[in-house]
N, C-alpha and C positions, 0 to 999 in steps of 0.2 A: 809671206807675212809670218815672221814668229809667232811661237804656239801663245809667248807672252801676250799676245796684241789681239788674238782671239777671244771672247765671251764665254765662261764656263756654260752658260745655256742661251742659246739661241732661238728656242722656242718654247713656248709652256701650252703643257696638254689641255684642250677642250673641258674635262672633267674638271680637273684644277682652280676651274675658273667657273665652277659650280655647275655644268655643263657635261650629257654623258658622251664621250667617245663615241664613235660607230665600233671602234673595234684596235685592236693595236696593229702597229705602223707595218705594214710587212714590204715595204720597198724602198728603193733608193730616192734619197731623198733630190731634190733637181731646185734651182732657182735661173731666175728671168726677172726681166725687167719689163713695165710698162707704161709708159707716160713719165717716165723719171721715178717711177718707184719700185723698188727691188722688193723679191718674192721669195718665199721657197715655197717648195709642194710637195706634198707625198704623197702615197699611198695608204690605204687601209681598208681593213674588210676581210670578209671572207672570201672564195671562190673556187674558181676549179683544183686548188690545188688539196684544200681543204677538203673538198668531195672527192679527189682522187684519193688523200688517204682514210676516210669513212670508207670508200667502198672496200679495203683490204679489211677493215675492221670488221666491217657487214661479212665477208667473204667467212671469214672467222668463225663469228657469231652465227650465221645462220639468218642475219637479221638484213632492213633495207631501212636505210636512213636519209634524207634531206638535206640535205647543206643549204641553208641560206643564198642566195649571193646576193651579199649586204656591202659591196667596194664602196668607198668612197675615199676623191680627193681632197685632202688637207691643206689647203692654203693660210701661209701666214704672212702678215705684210709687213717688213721688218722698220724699226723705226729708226731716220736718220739721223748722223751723230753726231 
């Protein structure tokens, strides 16, 4: 498909829509189809990767910190055209 034929946005943020975020996107984004309606989804949140780099910070500091693990998947159901 030409880049012409694409949507400059194809999804709008949770916040945006007065709504707070869990957290920003931090993966690949995937779509699926189900019953005849198309998907995308993604990731967000914190997790092990975030605690692994607190622990070099802690190592640092001296200090011992928590990392949340607050993941959540994003689903948005796109509308047909």
């Amino acid at each position: 498909m030409p880049s012409s034929d694409l949507p400059s946005v194809w999804w709008t943020p949770r916040k945006a829509r007065g709504c707070a975020r869990p957290a920003d996107v931090i993966g690949v984004p995937t779509s699926f189809e189900v019953d005849g309606e198309q998907y995308k989804a993604v990731t967000a949140g914190w997790g092990l990767d975030a605690q692994g780099v607190q622990n070099g910070i802690d190592r640092i500091r001296g200090t011992k910190t928590v990392v949340p693990k607050a993941g959540t998947v994003l689903v948005f159901k796109l509308r047909k055209a």
